[in-house]
C-alpha positions in Angstrom: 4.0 11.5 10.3 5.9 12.6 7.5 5.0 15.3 4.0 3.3 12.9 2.3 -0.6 12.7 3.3 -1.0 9.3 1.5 1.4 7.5 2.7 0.6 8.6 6.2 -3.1 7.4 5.7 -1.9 4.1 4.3 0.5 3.2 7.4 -2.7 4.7 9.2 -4.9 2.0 8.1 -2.5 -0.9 7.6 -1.7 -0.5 11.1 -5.1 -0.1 12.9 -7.0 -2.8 10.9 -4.4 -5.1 10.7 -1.6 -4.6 13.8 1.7 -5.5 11.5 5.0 -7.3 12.9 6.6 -5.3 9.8 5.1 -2.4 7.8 7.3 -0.8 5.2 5.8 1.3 2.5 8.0 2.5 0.2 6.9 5.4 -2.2 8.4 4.5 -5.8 6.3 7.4 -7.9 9.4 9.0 -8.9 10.6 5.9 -11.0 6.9 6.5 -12.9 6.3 10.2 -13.3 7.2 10.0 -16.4 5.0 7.7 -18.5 1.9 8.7 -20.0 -0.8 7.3 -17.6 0.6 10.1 -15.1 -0.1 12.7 -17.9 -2.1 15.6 -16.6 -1.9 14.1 -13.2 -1.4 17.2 -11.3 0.4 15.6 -8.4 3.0 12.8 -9.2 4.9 12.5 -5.7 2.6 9.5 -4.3 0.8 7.2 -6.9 2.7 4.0 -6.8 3.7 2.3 -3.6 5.2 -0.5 -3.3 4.1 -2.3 0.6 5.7 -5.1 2.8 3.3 -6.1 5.5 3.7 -9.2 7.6 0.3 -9.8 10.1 -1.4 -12.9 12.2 -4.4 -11.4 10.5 -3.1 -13.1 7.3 -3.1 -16.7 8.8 -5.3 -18.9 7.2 -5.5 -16.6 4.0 -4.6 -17.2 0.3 -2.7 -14.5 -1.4 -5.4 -13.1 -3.1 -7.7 -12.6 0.2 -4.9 -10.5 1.8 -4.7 -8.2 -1.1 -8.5 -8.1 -1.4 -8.3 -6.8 2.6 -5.9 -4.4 2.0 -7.5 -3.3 -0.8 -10.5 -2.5 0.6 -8.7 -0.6 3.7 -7.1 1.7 0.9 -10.4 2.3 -1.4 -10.4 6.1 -1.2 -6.4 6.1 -2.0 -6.8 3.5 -4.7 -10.6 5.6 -6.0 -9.5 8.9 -5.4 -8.9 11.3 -8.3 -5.1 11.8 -8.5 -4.8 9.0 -6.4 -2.6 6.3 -5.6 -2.2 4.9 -9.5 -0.2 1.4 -8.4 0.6 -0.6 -5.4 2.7 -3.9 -5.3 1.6 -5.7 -2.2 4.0 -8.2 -0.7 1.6 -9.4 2.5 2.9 -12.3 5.2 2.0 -14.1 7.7 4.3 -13.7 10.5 5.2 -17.8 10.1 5.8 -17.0 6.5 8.0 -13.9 7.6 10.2 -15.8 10.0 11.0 -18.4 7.4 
C-alpha cells in the first residue's frame, strides 16, 4: 500500500474484479492542480489517473464495455466529493497486450 488512499482503492478493485496480467496506475494530478476545475478542491494530490490494465476479462469486449466495467468498479472514486476528477483508461486484452 502506499500514502495515497485512492490509488490504493483503485489497484484494490482493478485487481480483485478483474485479476490483471499488467496494472499500472499512474497518478498525474500534479500536471492539473493548477487549472480552474481543481479550484476550491481542498485536496489536489489524486484526481486524475491515468490506468494501463491488460485482463482475459476484456476478451470478447469493445472498448467502450471495458471502460464502462471499470467505471462502475471506481463509482465512489469517480462520485465522490473531491474525488478522482479524470482518468485515462488504456484497457487490453492480454492477446492485444502481447501484440
Amino acid at each position: 500500500m502506499t500514502s495515497s488512499p485512492i490509488e490504493d482503492a483503485i489497484r484494490s478493485k482493478l485487481t480483485s474484479a478483474l485479476s490483471p496480467r499488467t496494472l499500472e496506475i499512474y497518478n498525474d494530478s500534479h500536471k492539473h492542480a493548477h487549472h480552474s476545475a481543481m479550484r476550491g478542491v481542498a485536496d489536489k494530490k489524486e484526481t486524475h489517473f491515468r490506468v494501463v490494465i491488460s485482463s482475459a476479462s476484456f476478451q470478447g469486449k469493445p472498448q467502450i464495455a471495458r471502460h464502462r466495467t471499470i467505471n462502475a468498479l471506481l463509482k465512489d472514486e469517480l462520485e465522490r466529493e473531491g474525488g478522482v476528477h479524470a482518468l485515462q483508461l488504456r484497457t487490453l486484452t492480454l492477446e492485444e497486450e502481447d501484440r
